[in-house]
C-alpha positions in Angstrom: -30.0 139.7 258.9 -30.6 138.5 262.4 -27.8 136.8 264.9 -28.5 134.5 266.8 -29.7 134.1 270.0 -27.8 132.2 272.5 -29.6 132.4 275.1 -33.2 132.7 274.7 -35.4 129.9 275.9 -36.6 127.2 273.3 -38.8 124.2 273.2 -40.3 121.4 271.4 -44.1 121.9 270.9 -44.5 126.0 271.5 -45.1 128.0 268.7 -45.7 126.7 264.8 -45.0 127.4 260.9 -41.9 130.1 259.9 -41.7 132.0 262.9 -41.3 129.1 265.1 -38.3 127.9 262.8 -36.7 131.3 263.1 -38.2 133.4 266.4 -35.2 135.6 266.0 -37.5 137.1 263.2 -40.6 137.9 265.6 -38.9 141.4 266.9 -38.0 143.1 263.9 -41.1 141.8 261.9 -43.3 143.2 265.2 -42.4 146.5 263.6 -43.6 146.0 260.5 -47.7 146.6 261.4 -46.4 149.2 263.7 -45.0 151.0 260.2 -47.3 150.4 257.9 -49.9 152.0 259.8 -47.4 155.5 260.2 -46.8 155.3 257.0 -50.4 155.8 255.8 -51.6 158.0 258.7 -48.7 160.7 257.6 -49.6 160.0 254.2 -53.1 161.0 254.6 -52.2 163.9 256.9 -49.7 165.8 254.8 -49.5 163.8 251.4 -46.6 165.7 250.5 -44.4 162.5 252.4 -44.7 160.4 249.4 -43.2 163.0 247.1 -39.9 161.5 245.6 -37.5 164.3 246.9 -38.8 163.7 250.6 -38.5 159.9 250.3 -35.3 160.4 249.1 -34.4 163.0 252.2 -36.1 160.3 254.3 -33.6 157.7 253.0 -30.5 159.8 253.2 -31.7 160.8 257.0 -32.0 157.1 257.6 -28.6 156.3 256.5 -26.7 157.6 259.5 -29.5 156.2 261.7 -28.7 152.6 260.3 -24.5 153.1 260.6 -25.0 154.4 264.2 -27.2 152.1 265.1 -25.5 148.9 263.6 -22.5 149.9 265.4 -24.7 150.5 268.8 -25.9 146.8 268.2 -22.7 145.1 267.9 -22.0 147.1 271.5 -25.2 145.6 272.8 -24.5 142.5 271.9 -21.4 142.4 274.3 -23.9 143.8 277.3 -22.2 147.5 276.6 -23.4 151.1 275.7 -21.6 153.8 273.7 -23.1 157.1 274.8 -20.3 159.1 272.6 -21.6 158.1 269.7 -22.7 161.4 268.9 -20.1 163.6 270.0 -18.0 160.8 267.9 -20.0 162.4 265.1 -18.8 165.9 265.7 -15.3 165.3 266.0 -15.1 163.2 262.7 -16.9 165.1 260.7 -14.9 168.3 261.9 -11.9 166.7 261.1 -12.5 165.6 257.5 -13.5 168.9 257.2 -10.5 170.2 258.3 -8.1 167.7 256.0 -10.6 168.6 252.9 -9.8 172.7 253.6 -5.5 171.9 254.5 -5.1 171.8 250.4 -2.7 169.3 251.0 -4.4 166.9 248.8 -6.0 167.1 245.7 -10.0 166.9 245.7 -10.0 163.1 244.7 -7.4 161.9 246.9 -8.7 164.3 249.6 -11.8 163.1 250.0 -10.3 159.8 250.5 -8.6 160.8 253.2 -10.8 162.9 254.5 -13.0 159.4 255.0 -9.8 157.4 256.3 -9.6 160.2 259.1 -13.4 160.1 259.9 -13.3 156.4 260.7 -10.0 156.8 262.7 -10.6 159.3 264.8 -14.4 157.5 265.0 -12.0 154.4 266.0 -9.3 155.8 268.2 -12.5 157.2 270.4 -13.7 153.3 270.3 -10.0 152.3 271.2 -10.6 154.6 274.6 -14.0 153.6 275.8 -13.0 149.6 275.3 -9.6 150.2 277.2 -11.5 152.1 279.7 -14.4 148.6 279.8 -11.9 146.5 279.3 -8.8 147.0 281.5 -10.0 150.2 283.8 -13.2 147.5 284.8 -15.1 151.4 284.4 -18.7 150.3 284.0 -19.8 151.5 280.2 -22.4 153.9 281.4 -19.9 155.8 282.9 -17.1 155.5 280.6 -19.4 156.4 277.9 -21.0 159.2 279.2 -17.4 160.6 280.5 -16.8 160.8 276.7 -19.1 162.2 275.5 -18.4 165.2 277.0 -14.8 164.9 276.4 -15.0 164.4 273.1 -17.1 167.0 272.3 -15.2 169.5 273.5 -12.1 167.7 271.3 -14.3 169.1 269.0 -14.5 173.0 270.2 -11.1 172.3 270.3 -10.4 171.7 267.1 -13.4 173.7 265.2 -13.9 176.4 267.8 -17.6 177.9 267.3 -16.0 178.2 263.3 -17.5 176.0 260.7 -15.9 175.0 257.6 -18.3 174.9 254.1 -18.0 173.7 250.5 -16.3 170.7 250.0 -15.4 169.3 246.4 -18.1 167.0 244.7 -16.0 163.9 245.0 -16.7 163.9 248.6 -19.8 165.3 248.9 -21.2 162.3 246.7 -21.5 160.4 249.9 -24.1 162.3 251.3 -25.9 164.1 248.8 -25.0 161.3 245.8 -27.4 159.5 244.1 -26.6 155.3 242.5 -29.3 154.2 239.9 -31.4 157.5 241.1 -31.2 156.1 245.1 -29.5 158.2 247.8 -25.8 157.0 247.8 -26.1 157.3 251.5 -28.8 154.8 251.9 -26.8 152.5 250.0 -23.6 152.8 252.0 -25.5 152.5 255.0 -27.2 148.9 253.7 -23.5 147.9 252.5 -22.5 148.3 256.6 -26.0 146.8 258.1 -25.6 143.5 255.6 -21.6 143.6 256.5 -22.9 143.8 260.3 -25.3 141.0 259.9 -22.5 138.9 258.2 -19.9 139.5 260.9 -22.6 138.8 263.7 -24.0 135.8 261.9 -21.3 134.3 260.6 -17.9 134.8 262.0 -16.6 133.7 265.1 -16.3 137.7 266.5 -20.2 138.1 266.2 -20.8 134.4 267.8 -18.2 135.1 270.9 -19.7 138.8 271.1 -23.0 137.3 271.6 -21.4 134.8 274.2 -20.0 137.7 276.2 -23.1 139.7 276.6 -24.8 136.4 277.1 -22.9 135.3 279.9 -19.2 137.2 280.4 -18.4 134.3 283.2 -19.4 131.2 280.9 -17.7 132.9 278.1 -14.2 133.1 280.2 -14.3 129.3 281.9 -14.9 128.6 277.8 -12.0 130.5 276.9 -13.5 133.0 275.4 -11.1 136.0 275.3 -13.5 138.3 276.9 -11.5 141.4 276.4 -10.5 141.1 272.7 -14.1 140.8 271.4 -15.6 144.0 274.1 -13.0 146.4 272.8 -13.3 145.0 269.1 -17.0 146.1 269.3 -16.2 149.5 270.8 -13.6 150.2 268.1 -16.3 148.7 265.2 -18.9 151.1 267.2 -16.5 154.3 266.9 -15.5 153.7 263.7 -18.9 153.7 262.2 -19.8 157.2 264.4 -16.5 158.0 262.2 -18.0 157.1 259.2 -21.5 158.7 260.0 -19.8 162.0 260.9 -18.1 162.2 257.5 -21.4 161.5 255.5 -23.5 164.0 257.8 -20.6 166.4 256.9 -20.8 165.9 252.8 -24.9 165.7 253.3 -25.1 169.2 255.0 -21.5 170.6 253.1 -20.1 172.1 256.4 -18.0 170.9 259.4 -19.0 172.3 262.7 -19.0 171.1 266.4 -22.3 171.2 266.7 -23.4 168.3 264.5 -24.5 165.0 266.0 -25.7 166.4 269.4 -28.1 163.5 270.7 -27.7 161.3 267.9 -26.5 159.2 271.0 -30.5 158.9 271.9 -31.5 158.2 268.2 -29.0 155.3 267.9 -29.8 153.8 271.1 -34.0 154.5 269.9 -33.2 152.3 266.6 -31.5 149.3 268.3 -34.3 148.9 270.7 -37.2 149.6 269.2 -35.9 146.9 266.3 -35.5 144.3 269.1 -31.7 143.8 270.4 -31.5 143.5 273.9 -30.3 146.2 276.2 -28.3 144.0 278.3 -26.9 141.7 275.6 -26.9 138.6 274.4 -29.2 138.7 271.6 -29.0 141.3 268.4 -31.0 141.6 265.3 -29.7 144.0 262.5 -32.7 143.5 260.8 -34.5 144.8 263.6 -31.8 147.7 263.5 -32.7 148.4 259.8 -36.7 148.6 260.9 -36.2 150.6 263.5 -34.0 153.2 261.7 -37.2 153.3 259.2 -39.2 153.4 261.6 -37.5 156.5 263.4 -36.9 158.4 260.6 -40.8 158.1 259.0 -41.7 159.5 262.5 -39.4 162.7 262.3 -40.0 163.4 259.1 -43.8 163.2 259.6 -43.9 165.3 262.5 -41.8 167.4 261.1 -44.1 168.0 257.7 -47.2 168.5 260.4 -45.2 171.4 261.5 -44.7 169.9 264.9 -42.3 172.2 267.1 -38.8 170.3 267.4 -38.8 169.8 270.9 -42.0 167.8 270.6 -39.8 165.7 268.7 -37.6 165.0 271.0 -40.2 164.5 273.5 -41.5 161.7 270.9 -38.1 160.0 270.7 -37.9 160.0 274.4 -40.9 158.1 275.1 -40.4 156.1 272.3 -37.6 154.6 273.7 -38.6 154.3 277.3 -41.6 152.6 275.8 -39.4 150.1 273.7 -37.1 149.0 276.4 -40.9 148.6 279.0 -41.9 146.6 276.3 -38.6 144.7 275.6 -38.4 143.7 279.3 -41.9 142.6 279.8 -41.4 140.1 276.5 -38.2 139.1 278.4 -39.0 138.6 281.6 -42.4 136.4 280.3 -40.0 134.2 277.9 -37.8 133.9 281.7 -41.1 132.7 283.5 -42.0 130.1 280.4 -38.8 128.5 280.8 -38.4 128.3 284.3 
């Protein structure tokens, strides 16, 4: 579940066994310890965590980490950022809600469409930040953050401070579901992380994305058609924000424009902490999937020690400035190996 990396640094002699074979594993396994050990402090804390109705609110939580956050990888990858990712969330998930309530379909059909929508409004956002990267030559930060206030008051605009509840079963199986007694959510969200790591692993998009955020001027004198493959990541990115917005919708049965606010941060947190590079080149989804668990265990945990919210978010904050210290020291070390 890992892509490959173009860029980093090997050589003959350095490193042995498995993980010298395959050192685009040694990120997202690094998490692993880190885990384990949350895992049990939590659990001796508040034992309540290992209850089967909290693992399973655990998974379902971690299930729009992992969409957001494989989308935020592919981004990476290409040496971009998509800061609307959350607002992307609102504005989806308000407008499924609004095409289950129209009673223009029936509650089958419906909840189709209400889906379809999600993930094209999710993508038409996508479509603007990459034309905006792409063609404008607006520097993603920028863009990003330009849209994410945009878009979230397209969704005041079309919710107002109204929210819409109680949506047929049919759609709220997505988030609320259960396949073989697992969250259905959790399993929609592997289906897109594996269909992530297949599409950066093995198709020519994934290998030219990594290429771009690699190197954007080796990648042009090769060919490459730079632009295609940065606004085919943005529009992947915004339609799995789509996607995320509808299931965060059917997990919570309302619509509001509220919903996703810095789930921007979380996604970001996840792709980090699991090992893809902030300034492309190399992505892991495996990494992605640990570091969705990884986020969601703490949240929950904190949240069953009573821990105030905004201590949370405090948490997550560091968390990620920590990650990317880290991330750039293991970096900048590989640099000084190979030089």
């Amino acid at each position: 579940m890992t892509s490959a990396d173009l860029n980093a640094p090997t050589s003959a002699g350095k490193g042995f066994g498995f993980l010298a074979r395959n050192p685009g594993l040694v990120p997202p396994l690094g998490l692993l310890v880190p885990l384990v050990l949350l895992v049990v402090l939590i659990t001796v804390i508040n034992p309540v965590f290992v209850d089967g109705r909290n693992v399973f609110n655990v998974f379902r939580q971690i299930a729009i980490f992992l969409i957001l956050g494989t989308g935020m990888t592919i981004v990476m990858a290409a040496r971009g950022i998509d800061l609307s990712v959350g607002s992307t969330v609102a504005l989806a998930g308000c407008v499924a809600g609004l095409v289950l309530k129209s009673g223009i379909f029936g509650d089958g059909l419906g909840s189709i469409m209400a889906i379809v929508a999600a993930v094209g409004v999710g993508a038409a956002v996508g479509c603007v930040n990459g034309f905006a990267v792409t063609t404008l030559k607006v520097p993603p930060l920028i863009v990003t953050l330009g849209t994410l206030t945009a878009v979230r008051g397209l969704a005041y605009l079309v919710m107002g401070s109204d929210q819409v509840r109680n949506f047929p079963e049919q759609f709220l199986w997505i988030g609320q579901g259960r396949i073989f007694g697992l969250p259905a959510a959790g399993a929609i969200a592997l289906v897109v992380v594996l269909l992530g790591a297949f599409l950066m692993n093995c198709t020519r998009f994934g290998t030219y994305v990594l290429a771009v955020g690699g190197d954007r001027s080796a990648a042009i004198r090769a060919g490459i058609r730079v632009r295609r493959y940065e606004m085919g990541a943005y529009i992947l990115c915004g339609a799995l924000a789509g996607l995320a917005g509808a299931m965060l919708v059917a997990r919570l049965n309302a619509a509001q424009a509220v919903l996703g606010a810095t789930m921007e941060l979380h996604a970001i947190a996840v792709v980090v902490l699991g090992g893809t590079f902030l300034f492309g080149g190399y992505a892991t989804l495996l990494g992605t999937f640990f570091g969705a668990v990884f986020l969601g265990v703490a949240e929950n945990g904190l949240l069953l020690m009573g821990v105030p919210f905004y201590w949370q978010q405090i948490v997550i904050g560091t968390t990620l400035v920590v990650a990317v210290a880290i991330q750039l020291y293991r970096f900048r070390r590989r640099g000084m190996a190979s030089g």
